[in-house]
C-alpha positions as CSV (number, residue, x, y, z in Angstrom):
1,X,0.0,0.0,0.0
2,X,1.3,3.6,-1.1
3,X,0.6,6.3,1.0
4,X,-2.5,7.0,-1.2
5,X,-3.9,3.8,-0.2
6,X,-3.2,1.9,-3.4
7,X,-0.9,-0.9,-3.9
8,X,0.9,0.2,-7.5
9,X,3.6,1.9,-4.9
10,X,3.4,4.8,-7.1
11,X,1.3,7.1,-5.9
12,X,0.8,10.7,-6.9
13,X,2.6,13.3,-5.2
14,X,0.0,15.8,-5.4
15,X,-2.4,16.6,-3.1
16,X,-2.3,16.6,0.8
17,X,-5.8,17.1,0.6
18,X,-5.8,13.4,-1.0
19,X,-3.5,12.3,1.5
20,X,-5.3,12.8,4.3
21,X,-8.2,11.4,3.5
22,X,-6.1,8.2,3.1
23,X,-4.3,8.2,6.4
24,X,-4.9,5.7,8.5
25,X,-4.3,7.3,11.2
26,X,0.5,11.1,26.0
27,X,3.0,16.2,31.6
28,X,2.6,15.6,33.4
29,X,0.3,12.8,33.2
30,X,-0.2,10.7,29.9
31,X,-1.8,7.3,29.6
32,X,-4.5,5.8,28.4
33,X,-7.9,6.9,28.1
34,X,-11.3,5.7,28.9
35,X,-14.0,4.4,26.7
36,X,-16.9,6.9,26.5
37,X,-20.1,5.9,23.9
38,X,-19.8,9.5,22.7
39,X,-17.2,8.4,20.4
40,X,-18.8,5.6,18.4
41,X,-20.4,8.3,16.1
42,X,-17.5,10.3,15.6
43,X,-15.1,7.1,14.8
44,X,-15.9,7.6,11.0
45,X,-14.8,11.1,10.9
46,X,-12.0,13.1,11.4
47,X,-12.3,16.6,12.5
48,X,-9.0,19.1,12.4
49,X,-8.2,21.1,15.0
50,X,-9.7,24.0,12.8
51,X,-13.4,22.7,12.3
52,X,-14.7,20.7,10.0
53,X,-14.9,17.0,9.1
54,X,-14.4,14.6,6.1
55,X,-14.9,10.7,6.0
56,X,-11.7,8.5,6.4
57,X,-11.7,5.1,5.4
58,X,-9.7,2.9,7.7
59,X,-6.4,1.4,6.6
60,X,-7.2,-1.7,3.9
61,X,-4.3,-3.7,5.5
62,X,-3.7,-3.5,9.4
63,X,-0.5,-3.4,10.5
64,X,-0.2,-6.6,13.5
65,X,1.8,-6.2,16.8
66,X,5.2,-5.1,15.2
67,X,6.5,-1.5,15.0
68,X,9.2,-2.2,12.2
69,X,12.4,-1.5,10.1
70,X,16.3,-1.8,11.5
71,X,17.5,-5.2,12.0
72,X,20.0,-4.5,15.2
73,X,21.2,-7.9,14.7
74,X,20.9,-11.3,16.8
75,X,20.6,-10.0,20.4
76,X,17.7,-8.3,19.0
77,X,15.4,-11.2,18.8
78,X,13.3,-10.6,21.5
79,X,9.8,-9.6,20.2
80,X,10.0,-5.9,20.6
81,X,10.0,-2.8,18.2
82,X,13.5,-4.3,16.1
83,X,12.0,-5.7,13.1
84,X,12.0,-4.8,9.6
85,X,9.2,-3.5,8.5
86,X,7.2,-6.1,5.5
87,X,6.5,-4.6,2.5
88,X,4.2,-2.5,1.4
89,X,3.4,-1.7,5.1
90,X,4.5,2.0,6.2
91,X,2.4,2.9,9.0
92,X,3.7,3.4,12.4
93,X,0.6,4.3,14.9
94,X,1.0,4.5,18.8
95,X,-0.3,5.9,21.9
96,X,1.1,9.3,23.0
97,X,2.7,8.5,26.2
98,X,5.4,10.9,28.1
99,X,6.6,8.7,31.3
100,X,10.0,9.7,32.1
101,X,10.6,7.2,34.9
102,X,13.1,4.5,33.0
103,X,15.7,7.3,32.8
104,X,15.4,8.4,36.4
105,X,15.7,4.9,37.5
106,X,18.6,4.4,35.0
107,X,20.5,7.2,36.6
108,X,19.8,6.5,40.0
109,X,20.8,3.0,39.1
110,X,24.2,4.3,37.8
111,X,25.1,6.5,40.5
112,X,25.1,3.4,42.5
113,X,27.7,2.1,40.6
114,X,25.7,-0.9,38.7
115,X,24.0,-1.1,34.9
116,X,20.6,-0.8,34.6
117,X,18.8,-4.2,33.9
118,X,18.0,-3.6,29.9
119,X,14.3,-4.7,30.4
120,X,13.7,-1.7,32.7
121,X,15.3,0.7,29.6
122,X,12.6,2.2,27.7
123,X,14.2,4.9,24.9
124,X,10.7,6.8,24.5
125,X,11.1,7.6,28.6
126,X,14.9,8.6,27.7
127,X,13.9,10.9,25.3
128,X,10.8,12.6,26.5
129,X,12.9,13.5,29.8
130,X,14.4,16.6,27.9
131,X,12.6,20.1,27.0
132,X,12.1,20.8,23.4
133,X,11.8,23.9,21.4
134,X,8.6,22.6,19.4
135,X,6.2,25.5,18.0
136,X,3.2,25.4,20.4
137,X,-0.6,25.9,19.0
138,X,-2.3,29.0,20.0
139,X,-5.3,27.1,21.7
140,X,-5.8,23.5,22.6
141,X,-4.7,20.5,21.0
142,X,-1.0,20.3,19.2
143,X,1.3,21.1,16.5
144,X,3.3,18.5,14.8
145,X,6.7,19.2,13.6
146,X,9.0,16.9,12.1
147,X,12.7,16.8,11.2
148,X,15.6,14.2,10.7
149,X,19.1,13.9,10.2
150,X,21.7,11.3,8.2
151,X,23.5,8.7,10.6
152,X,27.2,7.4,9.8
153,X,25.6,4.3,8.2
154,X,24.7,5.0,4.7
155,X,21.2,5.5,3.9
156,X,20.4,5.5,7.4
157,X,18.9,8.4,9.1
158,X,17.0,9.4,12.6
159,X,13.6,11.3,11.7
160,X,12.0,12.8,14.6
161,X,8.2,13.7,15.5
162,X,7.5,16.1,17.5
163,X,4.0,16.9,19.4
164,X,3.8,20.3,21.7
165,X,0.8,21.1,23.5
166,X,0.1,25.1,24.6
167,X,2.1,26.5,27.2
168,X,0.9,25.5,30.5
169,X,-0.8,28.9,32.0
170,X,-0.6,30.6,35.9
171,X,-2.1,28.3,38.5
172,X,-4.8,30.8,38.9
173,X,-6.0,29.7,35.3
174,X,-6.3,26.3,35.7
175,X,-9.4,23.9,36.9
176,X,-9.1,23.2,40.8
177,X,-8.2,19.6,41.8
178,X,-9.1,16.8,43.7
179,X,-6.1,14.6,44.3
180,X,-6.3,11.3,46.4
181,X,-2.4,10.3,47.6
182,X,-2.1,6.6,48.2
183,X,1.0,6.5,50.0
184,X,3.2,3.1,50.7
185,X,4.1,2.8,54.0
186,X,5.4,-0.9,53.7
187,X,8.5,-1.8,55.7
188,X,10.7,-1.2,52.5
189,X,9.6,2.5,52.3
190,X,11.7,2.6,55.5
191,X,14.8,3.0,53.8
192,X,16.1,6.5,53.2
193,X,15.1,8.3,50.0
194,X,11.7,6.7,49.7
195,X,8.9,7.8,52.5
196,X,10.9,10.6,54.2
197,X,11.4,12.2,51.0
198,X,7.5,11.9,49.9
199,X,7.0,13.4,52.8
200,X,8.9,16.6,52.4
201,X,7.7,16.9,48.9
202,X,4.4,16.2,49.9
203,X,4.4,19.4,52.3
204,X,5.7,21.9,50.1
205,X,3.0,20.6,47.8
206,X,0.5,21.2,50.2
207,X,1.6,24.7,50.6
208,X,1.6,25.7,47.4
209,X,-1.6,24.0,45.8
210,X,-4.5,26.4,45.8
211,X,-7.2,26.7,48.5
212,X,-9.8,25.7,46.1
213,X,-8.0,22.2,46.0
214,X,-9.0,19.5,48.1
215,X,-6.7,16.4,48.9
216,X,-7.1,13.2,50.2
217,X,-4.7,10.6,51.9
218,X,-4.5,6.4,51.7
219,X,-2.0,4.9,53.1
220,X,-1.3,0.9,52.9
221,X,1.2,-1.9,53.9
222,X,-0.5,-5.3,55.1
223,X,-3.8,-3.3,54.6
224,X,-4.8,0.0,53.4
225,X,-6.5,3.1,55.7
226,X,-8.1,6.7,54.3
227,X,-6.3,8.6,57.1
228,X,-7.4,11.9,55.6
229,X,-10.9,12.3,53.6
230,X,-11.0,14.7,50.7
231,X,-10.0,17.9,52.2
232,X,-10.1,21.2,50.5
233,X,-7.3,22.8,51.6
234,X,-8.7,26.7,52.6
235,X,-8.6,26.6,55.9
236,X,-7.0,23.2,56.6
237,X,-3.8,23.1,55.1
238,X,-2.5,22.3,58.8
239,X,-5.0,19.2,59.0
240,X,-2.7,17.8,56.2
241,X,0.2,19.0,57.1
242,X,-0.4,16.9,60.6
243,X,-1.5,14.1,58.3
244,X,1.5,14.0,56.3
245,X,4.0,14.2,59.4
246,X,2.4,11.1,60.6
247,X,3.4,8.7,58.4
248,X,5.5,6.1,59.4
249,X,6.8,2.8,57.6
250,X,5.4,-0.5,59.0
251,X,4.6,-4.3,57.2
252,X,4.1,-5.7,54.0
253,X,3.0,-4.2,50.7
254,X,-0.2,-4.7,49.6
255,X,-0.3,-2.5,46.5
256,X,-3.8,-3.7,45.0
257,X,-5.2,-2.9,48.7
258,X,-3.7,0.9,48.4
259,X,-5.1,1.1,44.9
260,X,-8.6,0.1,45.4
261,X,-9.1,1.9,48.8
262,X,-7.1,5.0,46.5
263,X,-10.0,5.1,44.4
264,X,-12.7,4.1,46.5
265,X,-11.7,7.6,48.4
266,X,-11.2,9.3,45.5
267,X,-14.9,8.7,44.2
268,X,-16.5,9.7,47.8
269,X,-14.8,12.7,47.4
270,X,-14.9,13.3,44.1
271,X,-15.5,17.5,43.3
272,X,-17.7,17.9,39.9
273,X,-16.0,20.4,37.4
274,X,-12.6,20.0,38.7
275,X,-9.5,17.3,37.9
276,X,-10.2,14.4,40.0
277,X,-6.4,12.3,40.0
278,X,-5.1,9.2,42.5
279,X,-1.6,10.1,43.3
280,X,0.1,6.9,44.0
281,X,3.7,6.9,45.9
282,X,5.4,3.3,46.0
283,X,8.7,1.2,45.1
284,X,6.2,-1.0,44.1
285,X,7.6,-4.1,45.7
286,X,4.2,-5.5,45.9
287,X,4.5,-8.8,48.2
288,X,0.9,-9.1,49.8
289,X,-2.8,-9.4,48.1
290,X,-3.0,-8.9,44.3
291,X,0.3,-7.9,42.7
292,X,-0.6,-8.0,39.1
293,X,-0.9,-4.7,37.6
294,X,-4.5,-6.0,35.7
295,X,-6.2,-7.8,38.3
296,X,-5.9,-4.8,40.1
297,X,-6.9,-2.2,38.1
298,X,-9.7,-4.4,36.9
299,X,-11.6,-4.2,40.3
300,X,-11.4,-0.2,40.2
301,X,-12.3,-0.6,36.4
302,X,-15.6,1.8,36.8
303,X,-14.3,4.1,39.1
304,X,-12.0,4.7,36.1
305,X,-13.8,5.0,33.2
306,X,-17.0,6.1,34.5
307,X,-15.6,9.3,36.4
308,X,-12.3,9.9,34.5
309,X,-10.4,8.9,37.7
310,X,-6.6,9.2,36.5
311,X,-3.2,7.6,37.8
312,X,-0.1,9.2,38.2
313,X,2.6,6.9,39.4
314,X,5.9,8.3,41.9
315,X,8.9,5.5,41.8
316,X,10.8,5.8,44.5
317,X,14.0,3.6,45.9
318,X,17.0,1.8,44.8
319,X,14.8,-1.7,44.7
320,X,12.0,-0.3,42.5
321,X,9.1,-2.9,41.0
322,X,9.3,-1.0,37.9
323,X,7.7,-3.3,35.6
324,X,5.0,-3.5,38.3
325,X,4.6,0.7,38.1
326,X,4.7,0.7,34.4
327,X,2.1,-1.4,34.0
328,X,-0.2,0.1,36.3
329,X,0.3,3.6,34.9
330,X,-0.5,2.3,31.1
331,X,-3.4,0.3,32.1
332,X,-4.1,2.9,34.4
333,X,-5.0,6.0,32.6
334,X,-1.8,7.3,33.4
335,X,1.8,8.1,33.8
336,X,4.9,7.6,35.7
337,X,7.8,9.2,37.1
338,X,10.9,8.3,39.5
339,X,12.4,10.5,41.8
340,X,15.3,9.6,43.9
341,X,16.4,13.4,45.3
342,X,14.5,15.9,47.2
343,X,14.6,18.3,44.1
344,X,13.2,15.7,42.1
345,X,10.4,15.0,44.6
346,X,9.9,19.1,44.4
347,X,10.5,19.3,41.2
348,X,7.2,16.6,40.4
349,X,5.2,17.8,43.7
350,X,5.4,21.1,43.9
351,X,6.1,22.2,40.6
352,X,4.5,19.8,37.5
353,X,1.9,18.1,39.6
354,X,0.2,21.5,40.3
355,X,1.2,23.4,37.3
356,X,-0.5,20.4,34.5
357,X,-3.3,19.4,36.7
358,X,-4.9,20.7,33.5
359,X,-5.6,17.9,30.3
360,X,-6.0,19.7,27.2
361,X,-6.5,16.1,25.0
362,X,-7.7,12.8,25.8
363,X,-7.5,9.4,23.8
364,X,-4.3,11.2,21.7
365,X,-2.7,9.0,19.4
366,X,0.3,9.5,16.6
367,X,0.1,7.7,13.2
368,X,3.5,8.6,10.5
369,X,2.6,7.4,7.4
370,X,6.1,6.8,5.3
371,X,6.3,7.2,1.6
372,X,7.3,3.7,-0.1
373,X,8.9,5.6,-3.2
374,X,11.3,7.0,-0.6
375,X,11.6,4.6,2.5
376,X,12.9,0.7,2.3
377,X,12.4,0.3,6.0
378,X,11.8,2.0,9.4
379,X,11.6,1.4,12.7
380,X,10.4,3.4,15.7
381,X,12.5,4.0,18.7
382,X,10.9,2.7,21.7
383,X,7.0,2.8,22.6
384,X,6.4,-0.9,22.8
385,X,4.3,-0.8,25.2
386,X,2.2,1.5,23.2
387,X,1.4,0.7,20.1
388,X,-1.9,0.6,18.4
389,X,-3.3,-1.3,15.6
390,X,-3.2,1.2,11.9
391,X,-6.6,0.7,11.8
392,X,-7.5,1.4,15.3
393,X,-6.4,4.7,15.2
394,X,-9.8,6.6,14.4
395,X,-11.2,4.1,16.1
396,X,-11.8,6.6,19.3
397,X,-12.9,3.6,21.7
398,X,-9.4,2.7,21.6
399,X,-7.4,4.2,24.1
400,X,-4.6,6.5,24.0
401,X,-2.5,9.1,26.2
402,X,-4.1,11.9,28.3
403,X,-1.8,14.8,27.8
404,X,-1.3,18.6,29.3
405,X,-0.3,21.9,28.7
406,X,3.2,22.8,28.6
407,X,3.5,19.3,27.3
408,X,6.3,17.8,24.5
409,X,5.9,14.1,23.2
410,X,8.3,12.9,21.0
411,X,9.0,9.5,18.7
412,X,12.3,8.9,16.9
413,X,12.4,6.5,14.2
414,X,15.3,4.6,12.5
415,X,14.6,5.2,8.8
416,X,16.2,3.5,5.6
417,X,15.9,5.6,2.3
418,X,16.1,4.3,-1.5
419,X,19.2,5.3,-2.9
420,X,18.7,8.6,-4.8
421,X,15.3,8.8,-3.3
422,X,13.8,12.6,-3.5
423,X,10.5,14.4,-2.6
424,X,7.9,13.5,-0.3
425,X,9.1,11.4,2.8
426,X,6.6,11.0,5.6
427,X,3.5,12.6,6.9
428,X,2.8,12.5,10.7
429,X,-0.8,12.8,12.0
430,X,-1.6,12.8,15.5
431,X,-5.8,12.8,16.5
432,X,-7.2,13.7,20.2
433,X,-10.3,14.2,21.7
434,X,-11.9,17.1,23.1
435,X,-11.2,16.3,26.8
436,X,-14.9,17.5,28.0
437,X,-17.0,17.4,24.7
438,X,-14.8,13.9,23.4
439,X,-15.1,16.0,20.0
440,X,-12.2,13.9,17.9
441,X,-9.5,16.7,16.2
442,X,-6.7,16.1,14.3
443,X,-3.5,17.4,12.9
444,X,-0.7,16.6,10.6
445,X,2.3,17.7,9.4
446,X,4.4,16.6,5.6
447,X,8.1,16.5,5.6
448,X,10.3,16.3,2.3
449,X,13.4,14.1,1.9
450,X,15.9,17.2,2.0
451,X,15.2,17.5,6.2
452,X,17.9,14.5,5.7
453,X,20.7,16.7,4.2
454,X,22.6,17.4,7.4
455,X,24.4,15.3,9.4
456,X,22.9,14.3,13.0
457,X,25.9,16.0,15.1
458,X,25.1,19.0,12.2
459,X,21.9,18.9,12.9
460,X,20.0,21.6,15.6
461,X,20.3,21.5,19.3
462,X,16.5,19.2,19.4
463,X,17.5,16.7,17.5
464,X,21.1,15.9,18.9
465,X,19.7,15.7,22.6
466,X,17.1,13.3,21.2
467,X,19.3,11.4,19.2
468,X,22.1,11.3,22.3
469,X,19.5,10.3,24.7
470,X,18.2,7.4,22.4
471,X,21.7,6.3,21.4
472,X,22.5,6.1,24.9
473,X,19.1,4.3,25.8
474,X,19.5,2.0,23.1
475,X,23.5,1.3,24.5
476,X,21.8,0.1,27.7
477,X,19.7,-2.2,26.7
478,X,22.0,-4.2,24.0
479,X,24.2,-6.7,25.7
480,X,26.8,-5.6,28.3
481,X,25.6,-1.7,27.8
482,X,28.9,-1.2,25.6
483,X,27.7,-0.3,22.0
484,X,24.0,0.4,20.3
485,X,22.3,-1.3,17.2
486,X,20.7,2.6,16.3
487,X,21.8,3.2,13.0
488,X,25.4,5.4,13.7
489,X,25.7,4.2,17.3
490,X,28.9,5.6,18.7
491,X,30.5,4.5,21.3
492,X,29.8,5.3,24.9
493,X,32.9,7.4,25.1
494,X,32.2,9.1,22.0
495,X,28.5,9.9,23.0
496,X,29.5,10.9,26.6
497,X,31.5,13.5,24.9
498,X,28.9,14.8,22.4
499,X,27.1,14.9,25.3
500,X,29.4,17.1,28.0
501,X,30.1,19.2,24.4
502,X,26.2,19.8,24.5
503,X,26.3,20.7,28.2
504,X,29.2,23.4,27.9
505,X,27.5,25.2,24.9
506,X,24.0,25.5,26.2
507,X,24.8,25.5,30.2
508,X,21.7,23.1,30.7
509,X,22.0,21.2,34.1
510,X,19.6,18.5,33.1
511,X,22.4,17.4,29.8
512,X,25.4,17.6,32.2
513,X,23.2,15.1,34.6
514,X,23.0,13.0,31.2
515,X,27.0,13.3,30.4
516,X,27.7,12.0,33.7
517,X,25.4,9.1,33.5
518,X,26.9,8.0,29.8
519,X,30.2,8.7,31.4
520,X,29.6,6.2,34.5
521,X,27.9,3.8,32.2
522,X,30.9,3.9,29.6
523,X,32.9,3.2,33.2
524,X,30.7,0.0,34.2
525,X,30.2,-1.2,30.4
């Protein structure tokens, strides 16, 4: 199939318009969405984020489990994204999902002086834990911008997509919230860095969340307690505060217990009009009760979809069930972090948590549609764990990522070109839904062959962070950590360089963070 929709593999080169009615096809917090029967009507359409609709046919072939293209070689093998993509397929559709949590475990896991286990290395999380320079929309929804860059291996190159949602506004602007904090209190959370530090972060929270906002508190170990109702916090921040201070580690960790009782509270005290999010803070070393991500969230299943209850996930420790967190998040509704230092915990607490209480787009998914006269073969970086079937992805039952203002998402993808291949290279679509009317938008953006001209250490200051923290990512998780299968992998040495080079010329604290973790893991490799 062309990207017209024909199978001749010579399609036209005229008109978007043509094109996008042949497409087939998440902060803070991202994950998946609900199902809401709103959407069944509006499956067959697609509306822009300008008004006004036209019908879309679905995609005449799907796609199957695979995201495809660079073949990284025999450690590869594993059933994940590193396969070439089969001919004539070039669609490449996912959920939107910005967790960040791999790379904060990765780094914490380094500064202890050990390599991260590969199966906890997600790229996606590596690259969505730096700011990008995207174009934001004037109102609500995205802008989709795409650009690339040649690698060292010939033909190769890295083509990124890039998603920005409106800059998040003043705190004054936003929605109030209703956030219910399930808190682990296990006898693991004992160990410094992990309860005493939610703790702290959890009180300058409290301080600087509106009065208008109301907060609840869970705790569990053996068993789980509401130890603080919904709250609104005029007038009682010291009633938290005192709540808060209590805390102290005790048993065993029954996560599903925490969970359930979580959202239990959080529907009693759930505020009409306003963001109503479970907060949950764990190493999730689940060890008591249910400990499997599904059974849990399936016996809180209608507190979630029926009230648009999301969950935002806080790793914390050096032992950290992060599969377990993962999981929980992206069946969830929702999206994890790790912190492992009190700015971190400030950093998500006080700063992000209050700042993209906000959702701007719900059920957000990305669909790049390569051109066969230009591409061999492709593969997307990452997102494993989130892709969607082509033709699911007008298919607004399906779920997607939950995403905020002030928001960047971005996908990298491994891409092959014909020899002397010229013109039209990709177009990249992503589709949303109105987060209080479900109203589907979408938008898209084309990209031409010459965006591959440049070199990627040419390239601009975006695209060599990405391309850094993916290459060092995708070092992690190959065997021994010591070299990549990315197309034009360098060498740990030679990225931690690229990397402190970065740092120096733009004075960013978060790079020189990512230096000395490529520089440690170069160390250990």
């Amino acid at each position: 199939m062309n990207r017209y929709g024909t199978e001749d593999g010579r399609g036209r080169r005229g008109t978007t318009a043509l094109l996008a009615l042949t497409l087939a096809g998440g902060l803070l917090l991202t994950g998946c969405g609900g199902e809401d029967d709103a959407a069944d009507a509006a499956k067959d359409t697609a509306t822009d984020s300008r008004g006004g609709s036209a019908p879309v046919p679905a995609p005449d072939r799907p796609r199957g489990r695979g995201d495809h293209g660079y073949d990284g070689g025999e450690d590869e093998k594993n059933g994940d994204s590193r396969e070439i993509a089969p001919d004539p397929d070039h669609l490449s559709t996912f959920a939107l999902d910005v967790d960040t949590a791999s790379y904060g475990y990765a780094r914490r896991t380094l500064a202890e002086g050990r390599l991260p286990d590969p199966a906890t290395v997600r790229p996606e999380e590596f690259v969505n834990s730096f700011r990008q320079d995207y174009d934001r929309p004037d109102g609500d929804g995205f802008s989709v911008t795409v650009d690339g860059a040649r690698t060292e291996d010939e033909d190769w190159s890295l083509v990124r997509v890039g998603l920005a949602t409106r800059p998040a506004g003043r705190q004054a602007e936003r929605p109030p919230a209703a956030l219910t904090f399930v808190i682990d209190i296990s006898g693991s959370m004992g160990e410094p860095g992990r309860l005493d530090l939610a703790q702290e972060a959890l009180g300058t929270m409290t301080d600087r969340l509106r009065d208008d906002d109301s907060v609840a508190l869970v705790t569990f170990s053996d068993e789980a307690e509401t130890v603080l109702p919904m709250t609104r916090l005029g007038g009682h921040r010291d009633r938290v505060h005192d709540a808060i201070d209590a805390l102290e580690p005790t048993d065993s960790t029954n996560l599903g217990a925490g969970v359930e009782t979580g959202y239990e509270t959080a529907v009693e005290g759930r505020r009409e009009g306003v963001t109503n999010r479970v907060v949950l803070v764990s190493d999730a070393l689940a060890n008591t009760g249910d400990t499997d991500a599904d059974t849990i969230l399936e016996r809180v299943a209608t507190e979630r979809r029926e009230h648009g209850i999301t969950l935002f996930g806080v790793g914390v420790g050096s032992d950290y069930g992060d599969a377990l967190m993962e999981r929980l998040a992206d069946k969830g509704d929702g999206h994890t972090t790790y912190v492992s230092t009190p700015e971190d915990a400030r950093e998500v607490f006080s700063e992000q948590l209050p700042r993209h209480i906000e959702l701007t787009a719900r059920d957000a998914k990305a669909q790049v549609v390569f051109d066969p006269e230009t591409v061999a073969e492709f593969r997307l970086v990452g997102y494993d764990d989130r892709q969607v079937a082509d033709e699911d992805f007008r298919d607004d039952r399906v779920d997607g990522g939950e995403v905020g203002p002030g928001h960047t998402v971005t996908a990298l993808y491994a891409v092959r070109t014909r020899p002397g291949a010229d013109g039209h290279l990709a177009t990249a679509t992503v589709r949303w839904l109105d987060p209080d009317s479900r109203t589907p938008h979408e938008e898209s953006e084309d990209v031409e062959s010459d965006v591959l001209d440049d070199s990627v250490w040419e390239s601009g200051r975006g695209l060599r962070v990405t391309a850094t923290a993916a290459y060092f990512a995708d070092a992690l998780r190959s065997s021994g950590g010591g070299g990549g299968s990315l197309p034009g992998a360098p060498g740990l040495s030679e990225l931690s360089e690229r990397a402190e080079g970065l740092a120096d010329r733009t004075e960013d604290e978060d790079l020189r963070e990512l230096a000395e973790a490529i520089e440690e893991a170069d160390r250990l490799a």
